[in-house]
C-alpha positions as CSV (number, residue, x, y, z in Angstrom):
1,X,123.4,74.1,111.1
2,X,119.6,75.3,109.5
3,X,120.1,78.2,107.5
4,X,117.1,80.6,106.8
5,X,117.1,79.6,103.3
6,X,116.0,76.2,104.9
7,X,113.4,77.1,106.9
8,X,111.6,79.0,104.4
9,X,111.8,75.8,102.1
10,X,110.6,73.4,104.9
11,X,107.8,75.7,105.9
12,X,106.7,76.4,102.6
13,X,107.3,79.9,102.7
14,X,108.0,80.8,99.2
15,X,104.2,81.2,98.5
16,X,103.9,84.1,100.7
17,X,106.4,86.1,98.3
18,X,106.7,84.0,95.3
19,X,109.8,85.8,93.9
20,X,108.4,89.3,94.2
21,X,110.2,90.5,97.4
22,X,112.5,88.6,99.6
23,X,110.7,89.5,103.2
24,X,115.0,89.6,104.6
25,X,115.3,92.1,102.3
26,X,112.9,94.9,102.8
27,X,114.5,98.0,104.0
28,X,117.1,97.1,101.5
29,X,114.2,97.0,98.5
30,X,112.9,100.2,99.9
31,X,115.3,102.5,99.7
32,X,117.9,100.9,96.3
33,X,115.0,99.6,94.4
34,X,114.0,101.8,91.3
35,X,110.5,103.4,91.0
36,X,109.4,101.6,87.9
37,X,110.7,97.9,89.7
38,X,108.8,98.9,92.8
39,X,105.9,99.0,91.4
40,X,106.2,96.1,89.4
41,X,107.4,93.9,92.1
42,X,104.9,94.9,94.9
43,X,102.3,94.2,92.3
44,X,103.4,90.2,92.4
45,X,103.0,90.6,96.4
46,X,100.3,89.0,98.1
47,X,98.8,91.1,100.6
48,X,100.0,89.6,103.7
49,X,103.8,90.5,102.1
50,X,102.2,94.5,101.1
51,X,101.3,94.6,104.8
52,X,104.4,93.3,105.8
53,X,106.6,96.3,103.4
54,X,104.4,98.9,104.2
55,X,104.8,98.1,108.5
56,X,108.4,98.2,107.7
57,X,108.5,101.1,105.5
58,X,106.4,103.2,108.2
59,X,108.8,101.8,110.9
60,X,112.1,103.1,108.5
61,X,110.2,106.2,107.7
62,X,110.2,107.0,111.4
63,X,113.6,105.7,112.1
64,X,114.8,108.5,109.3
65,X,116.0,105.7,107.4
66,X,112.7,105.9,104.0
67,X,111.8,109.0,103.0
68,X,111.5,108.5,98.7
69,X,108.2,110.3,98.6
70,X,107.1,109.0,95.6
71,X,107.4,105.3,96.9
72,X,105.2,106.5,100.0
73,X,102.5,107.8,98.1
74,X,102.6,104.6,96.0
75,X,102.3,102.6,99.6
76,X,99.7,105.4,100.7
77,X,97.7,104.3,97.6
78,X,97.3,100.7,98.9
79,X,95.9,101.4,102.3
80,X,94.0,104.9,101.6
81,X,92.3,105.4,104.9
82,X,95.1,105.5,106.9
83,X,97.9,108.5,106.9
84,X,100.9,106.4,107.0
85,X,103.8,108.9,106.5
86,X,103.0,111.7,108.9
């Protein structure tokens, strides 16, 4: 049986989030992860992987599922010209 786990090895797909966010585990990093840890770990993303939290955290945010304000207008700050959370 191929696990996930494989596939991302085999494809190379540790690059794209190099340890900062595991892309399975978005919505669960968006709503437990702390503030300060947020920050710090979306710092490490690339932005292909910032593109990727953000669509998700926009998809949650409608779904009623996100709604830690300050973590939005930490997302806002990294795509400015588009209202996101509205």
């Amino acid at each position: 049986m191929i696990k996930v786990e494989d596939l991302i090895y085999n494809l190379n797909l540790e690059v794209l989030y190099n340890g900062s966010v595991n892309p399975r585990e978005i919505g669960k990093f968006l709503v437990e992860t702390k503030y300060n840890t947020f920050i710090d770990r979306i710092s490490r993303c690339n932005s292909e992987l910032i593109e990727v939290i953000i669509e998700r955290a926009v998809y949650m945010y409608k779904q009623g599922q996100f709604n830690d304000a300050t973590k939005m207008n930490y997302l806002q700050t990294l795509s400015p010209n588009i209202k996101m959370f509205k």
